[in-house]
DSSP file (Angstrom, degrees, kcal/mol; ACC not computed):
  #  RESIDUE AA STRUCTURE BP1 BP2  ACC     N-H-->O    O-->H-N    N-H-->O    O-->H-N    TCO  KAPPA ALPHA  PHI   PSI    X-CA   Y-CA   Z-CA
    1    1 A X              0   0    0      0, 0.0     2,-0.4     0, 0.0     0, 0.0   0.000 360.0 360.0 360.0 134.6    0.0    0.0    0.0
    2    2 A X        -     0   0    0      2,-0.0     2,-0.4     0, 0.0     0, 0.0  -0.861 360.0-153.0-116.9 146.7    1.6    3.2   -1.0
    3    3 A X        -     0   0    0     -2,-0.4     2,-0.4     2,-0.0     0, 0.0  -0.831   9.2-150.9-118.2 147.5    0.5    6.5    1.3
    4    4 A X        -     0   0    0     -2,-0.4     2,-1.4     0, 0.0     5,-0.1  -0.954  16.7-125.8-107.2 134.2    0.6    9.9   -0.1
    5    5 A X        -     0   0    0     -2,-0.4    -2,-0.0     4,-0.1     0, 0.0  -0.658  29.7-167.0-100.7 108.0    1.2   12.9    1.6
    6    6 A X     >  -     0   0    0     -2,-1.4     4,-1.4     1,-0.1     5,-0.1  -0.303  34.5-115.2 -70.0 166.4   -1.9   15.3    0.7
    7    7 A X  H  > S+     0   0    0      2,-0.2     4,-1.2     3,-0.1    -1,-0.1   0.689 120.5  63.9 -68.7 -20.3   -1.5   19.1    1.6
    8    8 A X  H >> S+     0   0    0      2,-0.2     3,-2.1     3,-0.1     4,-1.2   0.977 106.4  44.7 -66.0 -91.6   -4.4   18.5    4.1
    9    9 A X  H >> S+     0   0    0      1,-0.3     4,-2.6     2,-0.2     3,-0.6   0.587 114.5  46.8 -22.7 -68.3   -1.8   16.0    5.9
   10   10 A X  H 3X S+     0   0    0     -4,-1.4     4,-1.6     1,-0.2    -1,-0.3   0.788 110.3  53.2 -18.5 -62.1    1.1   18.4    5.7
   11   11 A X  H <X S+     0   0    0     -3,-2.1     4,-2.3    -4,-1.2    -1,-0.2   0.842 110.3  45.9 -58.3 -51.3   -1.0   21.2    6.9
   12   12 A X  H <X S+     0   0    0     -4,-1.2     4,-3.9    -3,-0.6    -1,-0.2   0.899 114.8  48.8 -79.5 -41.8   -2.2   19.2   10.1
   13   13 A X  H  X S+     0   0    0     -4,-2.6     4,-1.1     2,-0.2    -2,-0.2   0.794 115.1  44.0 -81.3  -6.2    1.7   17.8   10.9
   14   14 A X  H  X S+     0   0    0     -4,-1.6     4,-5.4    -5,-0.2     5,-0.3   0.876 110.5  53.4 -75.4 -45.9    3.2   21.3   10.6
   15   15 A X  H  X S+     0   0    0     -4,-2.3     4,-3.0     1,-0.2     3,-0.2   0.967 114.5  46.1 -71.5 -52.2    0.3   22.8   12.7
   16   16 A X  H  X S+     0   0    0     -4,-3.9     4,-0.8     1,-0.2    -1,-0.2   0.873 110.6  50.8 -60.6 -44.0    1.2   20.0   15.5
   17   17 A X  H  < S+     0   0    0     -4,-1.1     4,-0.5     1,-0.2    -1,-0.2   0.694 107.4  48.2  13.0 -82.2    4.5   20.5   15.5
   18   18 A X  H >< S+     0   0    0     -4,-5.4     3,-1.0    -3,-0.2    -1,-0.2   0.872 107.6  58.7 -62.4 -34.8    4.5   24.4   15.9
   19   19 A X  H 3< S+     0   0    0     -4,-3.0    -2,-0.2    -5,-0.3    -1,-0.2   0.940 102.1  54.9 -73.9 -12.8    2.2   23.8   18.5
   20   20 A X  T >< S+     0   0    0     -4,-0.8     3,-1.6    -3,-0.1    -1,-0.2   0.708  81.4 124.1 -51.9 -37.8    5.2   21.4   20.3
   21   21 A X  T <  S+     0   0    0     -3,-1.0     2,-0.8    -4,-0.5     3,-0.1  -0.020  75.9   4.2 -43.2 166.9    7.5   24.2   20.1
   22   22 A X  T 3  S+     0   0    0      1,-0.2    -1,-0.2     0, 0.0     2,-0.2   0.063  83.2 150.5 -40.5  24.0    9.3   25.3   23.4
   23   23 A X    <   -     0   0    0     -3,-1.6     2,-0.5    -2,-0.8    -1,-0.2  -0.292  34.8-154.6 -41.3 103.6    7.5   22.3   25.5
   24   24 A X        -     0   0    0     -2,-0.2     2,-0.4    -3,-0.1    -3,-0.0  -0.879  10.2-145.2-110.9 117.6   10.2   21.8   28.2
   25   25 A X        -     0   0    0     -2,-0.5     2,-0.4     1,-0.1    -2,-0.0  -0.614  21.2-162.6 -53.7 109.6   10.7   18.1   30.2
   26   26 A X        +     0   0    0     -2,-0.4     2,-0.5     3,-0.0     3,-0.2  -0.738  11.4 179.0 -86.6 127.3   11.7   18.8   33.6
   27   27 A X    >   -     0   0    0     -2,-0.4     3,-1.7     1,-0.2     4,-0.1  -0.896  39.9-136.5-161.7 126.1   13.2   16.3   35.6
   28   28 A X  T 3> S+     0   0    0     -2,-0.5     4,-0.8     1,-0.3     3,-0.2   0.552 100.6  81.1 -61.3 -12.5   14.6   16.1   39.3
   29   29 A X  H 3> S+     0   0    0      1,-0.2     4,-2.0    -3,-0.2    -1,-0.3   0.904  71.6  76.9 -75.7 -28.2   17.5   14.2   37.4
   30   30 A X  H <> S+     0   0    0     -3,-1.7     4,-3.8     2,-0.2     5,-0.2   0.828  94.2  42.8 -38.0 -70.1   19.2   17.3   36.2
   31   31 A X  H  > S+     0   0    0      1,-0.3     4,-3.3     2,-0.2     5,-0.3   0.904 108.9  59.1 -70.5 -54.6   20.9   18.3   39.2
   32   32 A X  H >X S+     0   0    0     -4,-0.8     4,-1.7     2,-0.2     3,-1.0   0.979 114.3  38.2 -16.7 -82.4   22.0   14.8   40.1
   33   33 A X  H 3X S+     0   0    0     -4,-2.0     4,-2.9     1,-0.3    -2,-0.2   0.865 109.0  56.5 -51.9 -49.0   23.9   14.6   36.8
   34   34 A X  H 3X S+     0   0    0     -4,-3.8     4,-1.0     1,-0.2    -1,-0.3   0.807 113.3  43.1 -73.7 -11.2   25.1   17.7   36.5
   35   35 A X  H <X S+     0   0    0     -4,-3.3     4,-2.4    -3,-1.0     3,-0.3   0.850 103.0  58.3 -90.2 -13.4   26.7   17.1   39.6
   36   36 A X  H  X S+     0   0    0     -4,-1.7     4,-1.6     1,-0.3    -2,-0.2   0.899 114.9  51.0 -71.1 -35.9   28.1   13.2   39.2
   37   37 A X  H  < S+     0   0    0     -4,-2.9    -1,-0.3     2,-0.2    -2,-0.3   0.519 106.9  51.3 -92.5  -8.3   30.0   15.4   36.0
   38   38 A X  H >< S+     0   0    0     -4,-1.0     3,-1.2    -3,-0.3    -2,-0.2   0.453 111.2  44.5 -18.9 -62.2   31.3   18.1   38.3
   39   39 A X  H >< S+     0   0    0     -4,-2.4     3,-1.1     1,-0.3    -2,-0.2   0.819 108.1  58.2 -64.7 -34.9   32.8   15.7   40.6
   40   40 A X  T 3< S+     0   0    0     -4,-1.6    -1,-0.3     1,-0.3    -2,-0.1   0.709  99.3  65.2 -87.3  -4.9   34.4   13.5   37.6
   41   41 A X  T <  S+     0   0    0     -3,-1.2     2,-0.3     1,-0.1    -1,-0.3   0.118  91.3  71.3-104.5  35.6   36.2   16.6   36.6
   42   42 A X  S <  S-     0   0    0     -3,-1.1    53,-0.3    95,-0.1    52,-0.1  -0.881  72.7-147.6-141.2 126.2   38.1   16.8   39.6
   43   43 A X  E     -a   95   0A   0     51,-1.2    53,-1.5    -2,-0.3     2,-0.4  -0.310  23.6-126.2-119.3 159.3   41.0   14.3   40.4
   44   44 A X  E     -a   96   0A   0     51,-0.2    91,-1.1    92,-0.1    53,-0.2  -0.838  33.3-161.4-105.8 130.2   41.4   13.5   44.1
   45   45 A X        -     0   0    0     51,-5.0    53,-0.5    -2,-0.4     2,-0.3  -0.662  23.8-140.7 -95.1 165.1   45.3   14.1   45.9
   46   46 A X     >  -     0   0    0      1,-0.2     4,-1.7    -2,-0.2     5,-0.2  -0.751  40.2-108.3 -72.8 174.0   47.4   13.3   48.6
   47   47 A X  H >> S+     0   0    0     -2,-0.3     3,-1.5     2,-0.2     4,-1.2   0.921 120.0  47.9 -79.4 -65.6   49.7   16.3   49.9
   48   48 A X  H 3> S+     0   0    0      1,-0.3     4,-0.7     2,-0.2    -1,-0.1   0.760 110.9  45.5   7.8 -70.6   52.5   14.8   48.6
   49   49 A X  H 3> S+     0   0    0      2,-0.2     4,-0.5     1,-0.1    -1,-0.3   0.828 113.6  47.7 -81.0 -15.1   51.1   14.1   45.5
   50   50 A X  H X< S+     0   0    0     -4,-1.7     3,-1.1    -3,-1.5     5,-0.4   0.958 102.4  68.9 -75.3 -43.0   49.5   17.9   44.9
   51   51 A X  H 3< S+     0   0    0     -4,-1.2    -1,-0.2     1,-0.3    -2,-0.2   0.716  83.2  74.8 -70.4 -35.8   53.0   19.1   46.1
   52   52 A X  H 3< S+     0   0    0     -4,-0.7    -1,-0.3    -5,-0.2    -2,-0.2   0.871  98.6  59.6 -43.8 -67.5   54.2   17.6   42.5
   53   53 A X  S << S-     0   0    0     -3,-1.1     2,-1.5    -4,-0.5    71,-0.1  -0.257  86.6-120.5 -38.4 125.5   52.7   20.4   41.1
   54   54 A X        +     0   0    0     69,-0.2    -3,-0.1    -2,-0.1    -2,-0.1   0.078  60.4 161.4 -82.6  52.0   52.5   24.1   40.7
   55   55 A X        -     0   0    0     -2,-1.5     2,-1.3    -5,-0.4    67,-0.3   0.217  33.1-122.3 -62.1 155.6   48.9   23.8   41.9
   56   56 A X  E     -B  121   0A   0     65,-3.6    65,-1.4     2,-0.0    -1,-0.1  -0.735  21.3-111.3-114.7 109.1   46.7   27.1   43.4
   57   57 A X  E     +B  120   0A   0     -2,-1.3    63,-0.2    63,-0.2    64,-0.1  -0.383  33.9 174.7 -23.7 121.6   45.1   27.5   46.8
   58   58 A X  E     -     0   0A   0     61,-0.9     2,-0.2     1,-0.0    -1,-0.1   0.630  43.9-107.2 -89.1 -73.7   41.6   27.5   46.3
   59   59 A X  E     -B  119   0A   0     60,-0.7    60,-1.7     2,-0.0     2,-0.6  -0.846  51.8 -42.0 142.4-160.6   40.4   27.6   49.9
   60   60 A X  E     -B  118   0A   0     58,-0.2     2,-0.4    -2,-0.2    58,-0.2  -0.658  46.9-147.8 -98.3 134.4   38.8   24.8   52.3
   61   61 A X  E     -B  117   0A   0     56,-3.3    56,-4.4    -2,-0.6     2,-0.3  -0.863  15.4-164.4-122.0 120.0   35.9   22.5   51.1
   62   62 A X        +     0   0    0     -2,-0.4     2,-0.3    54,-0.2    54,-0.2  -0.954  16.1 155.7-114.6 139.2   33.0   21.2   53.6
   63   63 A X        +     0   0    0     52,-0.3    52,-3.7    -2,-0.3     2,-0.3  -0.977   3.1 154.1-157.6 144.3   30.4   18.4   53.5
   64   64 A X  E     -C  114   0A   0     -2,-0.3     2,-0.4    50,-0.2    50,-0.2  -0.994  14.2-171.4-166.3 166.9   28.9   16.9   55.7
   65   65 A X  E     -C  113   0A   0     48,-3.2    48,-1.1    -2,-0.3     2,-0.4  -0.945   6.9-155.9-154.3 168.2   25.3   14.9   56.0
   66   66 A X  E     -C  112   0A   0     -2,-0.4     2,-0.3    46,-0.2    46,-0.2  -0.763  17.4-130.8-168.0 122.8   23.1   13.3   58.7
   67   67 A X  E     +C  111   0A   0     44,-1.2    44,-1.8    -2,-0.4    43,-1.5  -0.560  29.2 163.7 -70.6 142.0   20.8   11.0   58.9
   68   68 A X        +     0   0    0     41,-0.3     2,-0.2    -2,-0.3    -1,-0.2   0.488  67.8  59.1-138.7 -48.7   17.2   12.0   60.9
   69   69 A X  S    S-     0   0    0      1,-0.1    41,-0.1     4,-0.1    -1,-0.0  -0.567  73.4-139.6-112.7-179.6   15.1    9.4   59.7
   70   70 A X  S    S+     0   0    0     -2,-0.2    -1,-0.1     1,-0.1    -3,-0.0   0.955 107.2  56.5 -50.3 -60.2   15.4    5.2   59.9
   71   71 A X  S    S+     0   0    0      2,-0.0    -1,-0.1     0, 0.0     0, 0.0   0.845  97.6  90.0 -40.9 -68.2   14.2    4.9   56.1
   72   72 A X  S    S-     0   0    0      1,-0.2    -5,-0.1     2,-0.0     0, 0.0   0.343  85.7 -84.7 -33.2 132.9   17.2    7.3   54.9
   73   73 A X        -     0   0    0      1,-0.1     2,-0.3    -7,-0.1    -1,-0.2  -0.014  40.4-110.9 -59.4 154.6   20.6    6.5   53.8
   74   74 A X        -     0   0    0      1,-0.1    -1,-0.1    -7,-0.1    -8,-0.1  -0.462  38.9 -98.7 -72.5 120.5   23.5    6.1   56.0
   75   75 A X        -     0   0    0     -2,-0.3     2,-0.3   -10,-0.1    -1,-0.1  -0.154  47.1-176.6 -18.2 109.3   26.2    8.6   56.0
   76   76 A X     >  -     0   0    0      1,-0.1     4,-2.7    37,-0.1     5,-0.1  -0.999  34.0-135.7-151.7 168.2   29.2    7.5   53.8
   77   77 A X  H  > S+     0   0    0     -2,-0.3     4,-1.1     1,-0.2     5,-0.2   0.554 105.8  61.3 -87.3 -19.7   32.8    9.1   53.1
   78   78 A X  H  > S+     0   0    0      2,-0.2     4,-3.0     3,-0.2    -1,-0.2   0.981 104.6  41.9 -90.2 -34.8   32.3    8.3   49.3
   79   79 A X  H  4 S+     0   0    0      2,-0.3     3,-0.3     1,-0.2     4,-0.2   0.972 120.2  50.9 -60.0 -64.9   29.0   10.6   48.7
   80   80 A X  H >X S+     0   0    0     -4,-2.7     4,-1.0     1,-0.3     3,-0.6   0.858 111.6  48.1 -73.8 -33.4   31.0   13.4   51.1
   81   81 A X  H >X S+     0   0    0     -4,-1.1     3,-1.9     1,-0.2     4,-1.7   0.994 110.3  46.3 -51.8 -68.0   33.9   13.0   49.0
   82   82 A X  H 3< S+     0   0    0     -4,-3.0    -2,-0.2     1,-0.3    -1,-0.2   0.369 109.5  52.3 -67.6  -3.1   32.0   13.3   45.9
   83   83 A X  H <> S+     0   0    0     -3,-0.6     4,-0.6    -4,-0.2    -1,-0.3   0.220 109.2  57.3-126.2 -16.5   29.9   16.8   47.2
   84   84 A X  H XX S+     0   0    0     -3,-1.9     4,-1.7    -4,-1.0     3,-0.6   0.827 107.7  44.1 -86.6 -49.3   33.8   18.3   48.1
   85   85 A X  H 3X S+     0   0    0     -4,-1.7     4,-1.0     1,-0.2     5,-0.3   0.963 114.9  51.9 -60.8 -21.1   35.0   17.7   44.2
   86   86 A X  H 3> S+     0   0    0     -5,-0.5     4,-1.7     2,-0.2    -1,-0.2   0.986 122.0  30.4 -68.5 -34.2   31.4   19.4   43.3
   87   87 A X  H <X S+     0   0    0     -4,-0.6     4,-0.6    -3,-0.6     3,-0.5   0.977 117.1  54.0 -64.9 -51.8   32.3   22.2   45.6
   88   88 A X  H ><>S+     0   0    0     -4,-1.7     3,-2.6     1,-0.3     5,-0.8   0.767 114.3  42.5 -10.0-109.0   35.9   21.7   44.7
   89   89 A X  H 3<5S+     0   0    0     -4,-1.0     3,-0.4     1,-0.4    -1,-0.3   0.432 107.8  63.2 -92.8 -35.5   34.6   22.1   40.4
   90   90 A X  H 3<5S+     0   0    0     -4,-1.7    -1,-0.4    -3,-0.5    -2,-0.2   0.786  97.8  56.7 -80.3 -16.5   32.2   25.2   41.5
   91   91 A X  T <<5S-     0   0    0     -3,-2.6    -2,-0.2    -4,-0.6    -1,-0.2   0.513 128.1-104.0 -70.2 -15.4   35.5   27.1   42.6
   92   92 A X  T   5S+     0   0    0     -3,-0.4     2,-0.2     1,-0.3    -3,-0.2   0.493  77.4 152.0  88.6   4.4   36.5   26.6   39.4
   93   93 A X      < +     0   0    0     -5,-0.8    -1,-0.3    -6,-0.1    -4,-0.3  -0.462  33.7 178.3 -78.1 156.5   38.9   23.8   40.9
   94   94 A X        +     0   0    0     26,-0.5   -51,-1.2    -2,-0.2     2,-0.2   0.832  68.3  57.7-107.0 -23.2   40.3   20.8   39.4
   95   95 A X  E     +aD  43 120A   0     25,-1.4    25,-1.1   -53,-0.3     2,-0.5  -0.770  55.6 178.5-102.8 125.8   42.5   19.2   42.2
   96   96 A X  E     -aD  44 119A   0    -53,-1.5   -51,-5.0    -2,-0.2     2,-0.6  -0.987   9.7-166.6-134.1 127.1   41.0   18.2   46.0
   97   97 A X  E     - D   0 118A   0     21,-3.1    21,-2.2    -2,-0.5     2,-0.3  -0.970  28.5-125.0-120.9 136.8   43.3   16.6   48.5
   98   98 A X  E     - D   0 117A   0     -2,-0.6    19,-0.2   -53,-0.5   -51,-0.2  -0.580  26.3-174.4 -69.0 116.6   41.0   15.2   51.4
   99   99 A X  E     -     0   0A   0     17,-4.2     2,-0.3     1,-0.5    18,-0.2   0.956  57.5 -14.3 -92.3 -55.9   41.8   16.4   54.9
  100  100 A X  E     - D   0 116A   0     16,-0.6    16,-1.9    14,-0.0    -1,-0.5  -0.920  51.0-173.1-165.4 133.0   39.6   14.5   57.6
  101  101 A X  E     + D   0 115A   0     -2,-0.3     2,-0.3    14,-0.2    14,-0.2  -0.889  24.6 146.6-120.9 108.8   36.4   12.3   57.5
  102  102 A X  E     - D   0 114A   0     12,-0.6    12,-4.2    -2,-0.2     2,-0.4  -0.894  42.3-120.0-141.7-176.8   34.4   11.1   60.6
  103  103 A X  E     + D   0 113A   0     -2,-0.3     2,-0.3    10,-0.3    10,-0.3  -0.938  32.5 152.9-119.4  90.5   32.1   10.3   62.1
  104  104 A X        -     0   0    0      8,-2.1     2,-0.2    -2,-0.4     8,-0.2  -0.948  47.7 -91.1-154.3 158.8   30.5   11.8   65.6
  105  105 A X        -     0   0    0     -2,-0.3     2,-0.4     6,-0.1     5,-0.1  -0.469  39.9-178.0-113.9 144.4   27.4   12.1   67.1
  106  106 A X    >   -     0   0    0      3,-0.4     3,-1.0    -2,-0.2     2,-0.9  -0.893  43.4 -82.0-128.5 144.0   25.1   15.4   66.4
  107  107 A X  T 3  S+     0   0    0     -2,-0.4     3,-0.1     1,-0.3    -2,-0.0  -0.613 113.0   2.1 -60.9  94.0   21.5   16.3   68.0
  108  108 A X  T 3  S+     0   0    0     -2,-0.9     2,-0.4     1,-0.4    -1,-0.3   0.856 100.3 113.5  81.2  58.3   19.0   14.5   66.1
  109  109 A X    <   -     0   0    0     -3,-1.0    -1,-0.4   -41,-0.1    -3,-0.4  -0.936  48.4-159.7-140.3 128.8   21.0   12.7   63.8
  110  110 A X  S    S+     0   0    0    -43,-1.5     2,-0.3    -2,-0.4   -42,-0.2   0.618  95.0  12.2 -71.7 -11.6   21.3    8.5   63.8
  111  111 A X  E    S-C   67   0A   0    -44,-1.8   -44,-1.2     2,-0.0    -1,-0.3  -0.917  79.0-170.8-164.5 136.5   24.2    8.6   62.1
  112  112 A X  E     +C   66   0A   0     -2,-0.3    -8,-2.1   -46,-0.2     2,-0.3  -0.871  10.9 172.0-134.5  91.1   26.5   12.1   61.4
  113  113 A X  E     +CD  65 103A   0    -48,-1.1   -48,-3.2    -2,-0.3     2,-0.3  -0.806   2.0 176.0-102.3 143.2   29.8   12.4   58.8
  114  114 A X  E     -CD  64 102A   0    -12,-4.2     2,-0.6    -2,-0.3   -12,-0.6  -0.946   9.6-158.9-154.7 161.4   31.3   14.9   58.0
  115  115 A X  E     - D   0 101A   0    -52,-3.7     2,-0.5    -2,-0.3   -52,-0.3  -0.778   3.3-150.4-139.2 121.1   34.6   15.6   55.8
  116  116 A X  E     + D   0 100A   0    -16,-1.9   -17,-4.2    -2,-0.6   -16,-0.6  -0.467  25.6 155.3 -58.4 103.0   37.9   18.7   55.0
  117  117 A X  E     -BD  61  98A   0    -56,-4.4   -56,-3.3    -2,-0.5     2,-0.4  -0.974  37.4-121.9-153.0 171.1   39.2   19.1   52.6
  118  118 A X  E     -BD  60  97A   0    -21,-2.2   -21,-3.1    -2,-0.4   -58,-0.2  -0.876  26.4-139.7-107.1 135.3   41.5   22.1   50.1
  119  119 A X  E     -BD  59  96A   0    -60,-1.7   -61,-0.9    -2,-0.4   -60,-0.7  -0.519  28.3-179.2 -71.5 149.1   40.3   23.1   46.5
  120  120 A X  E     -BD  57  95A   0    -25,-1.1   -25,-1.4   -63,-0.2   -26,-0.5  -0.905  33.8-138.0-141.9 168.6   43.0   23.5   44.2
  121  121 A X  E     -B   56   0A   0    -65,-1.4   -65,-3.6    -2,-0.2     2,-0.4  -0.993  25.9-167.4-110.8 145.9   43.5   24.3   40.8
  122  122 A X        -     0   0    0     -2,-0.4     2,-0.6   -67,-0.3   -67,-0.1  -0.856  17.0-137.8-151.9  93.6   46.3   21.8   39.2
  123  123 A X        -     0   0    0     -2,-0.4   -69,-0.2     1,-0.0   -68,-0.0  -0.836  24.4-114.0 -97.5 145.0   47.6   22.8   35.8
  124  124 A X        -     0   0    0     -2,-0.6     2,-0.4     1,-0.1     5,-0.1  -0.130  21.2-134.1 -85.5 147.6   47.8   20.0   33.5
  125  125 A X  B >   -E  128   0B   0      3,-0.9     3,-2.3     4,-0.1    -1,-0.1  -0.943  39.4 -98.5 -97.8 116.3   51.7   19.0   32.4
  126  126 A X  T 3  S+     0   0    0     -2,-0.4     3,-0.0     1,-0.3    -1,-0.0  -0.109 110.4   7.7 -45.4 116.6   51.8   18.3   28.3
  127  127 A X  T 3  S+     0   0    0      1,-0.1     2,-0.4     2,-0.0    -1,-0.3   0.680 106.7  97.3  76.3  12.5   51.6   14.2   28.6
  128  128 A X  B <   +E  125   0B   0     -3,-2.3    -3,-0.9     1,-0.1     3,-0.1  -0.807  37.6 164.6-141.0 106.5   51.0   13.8   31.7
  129  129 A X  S    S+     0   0    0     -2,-0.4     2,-0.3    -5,-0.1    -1,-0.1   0.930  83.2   5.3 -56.9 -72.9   47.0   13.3   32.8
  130  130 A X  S    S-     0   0    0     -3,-0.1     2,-0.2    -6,-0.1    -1,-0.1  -0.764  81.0-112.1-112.4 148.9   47.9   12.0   36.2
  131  131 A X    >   -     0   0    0     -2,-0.3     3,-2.5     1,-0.1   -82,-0.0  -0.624  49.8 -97.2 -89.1 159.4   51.3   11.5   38.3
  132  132 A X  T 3  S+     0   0    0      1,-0.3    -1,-0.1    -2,-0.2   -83,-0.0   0.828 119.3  35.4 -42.4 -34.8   52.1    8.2   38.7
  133  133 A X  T 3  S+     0   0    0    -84,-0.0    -1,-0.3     3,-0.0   -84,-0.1   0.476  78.5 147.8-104.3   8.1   50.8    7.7   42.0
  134  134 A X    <   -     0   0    0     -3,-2.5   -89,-0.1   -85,-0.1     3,-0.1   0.187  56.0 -99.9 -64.3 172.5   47.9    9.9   41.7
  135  135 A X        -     0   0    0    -91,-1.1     2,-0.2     1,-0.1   -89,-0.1  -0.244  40.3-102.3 -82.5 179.2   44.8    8.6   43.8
  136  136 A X        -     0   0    0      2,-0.1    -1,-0.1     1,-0.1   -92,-0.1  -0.608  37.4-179.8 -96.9 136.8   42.1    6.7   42.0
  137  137 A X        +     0   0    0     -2,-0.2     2,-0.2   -94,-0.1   -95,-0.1   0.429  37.1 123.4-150.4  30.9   39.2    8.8   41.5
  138  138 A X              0   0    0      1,-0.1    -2,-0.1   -95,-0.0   -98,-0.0  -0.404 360.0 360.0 -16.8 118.1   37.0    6.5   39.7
  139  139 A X              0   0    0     -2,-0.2    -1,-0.1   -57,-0.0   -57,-0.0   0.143 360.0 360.0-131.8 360.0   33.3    6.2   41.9
């Protein structure tokens, strides 16, 4: 069977179409995302290994989270790690070396972490992505 496209047809898919126009999808996932690529564009250090570098002070990077209710996820060092390279990436850094993470008990929290750390920005060496020993920063 062979279908033709009448001007009547034409007429009717144009007209749905325009009316489609600037229809935006909204979606709680955005912020999520854009932050899991923040974080992956910031490499994790030791002081040692930032020392390698002629890296720039930034300043000092906080997170910290606490659980209230049962239902609700547990406190962990990799999620507070991953919310200092977003901070870390909003500073306009690329380099975070991790200070201190624990653990300690807060007023009306079951379960309380919290984690230090310094932004820097780490200018990149022609051929060299990483120093040898740089941390893993894979999630």
């Amino acid at each position: 069977m062979h279908h033709k496209l009448t001007p009547c047809t034409l007429a009717i898919t144009a007209l749905f179409l325009a009316g489609c126009n600037g229809i935006q999808f909204n979606t709680n996932a955005g912020p999520y995302v854009s932050d899991r690529l923040s974080s992956t564009l910031v490499r994790e250090y030791t002081i040692s290994e930032i020392s390698q570098y002629d890296a720039t002070t930034l300043g000092f990077v906080e997170a910290s989270y606490c659980q209230d209710k049962l239902n609700e996820r547990k406190a962990s060092k990799t999620t507070l790690v991953r919310d200092l390279k977003v901070r870390t990436q909003k500073m306009g850094g690329n380099g975070l070396v991790v200070e201190a993470c624990g653990t300690t008990e807060f007023s009306g929290c079951l379960s309380y972490m919290e984690c230090r750390g310094v932004a820097y920005a780490v200018p990149e060496r022609k051929g060299d992505d990483l120093p040898a020993n740089a941390a893993n920063t894979h999630l």
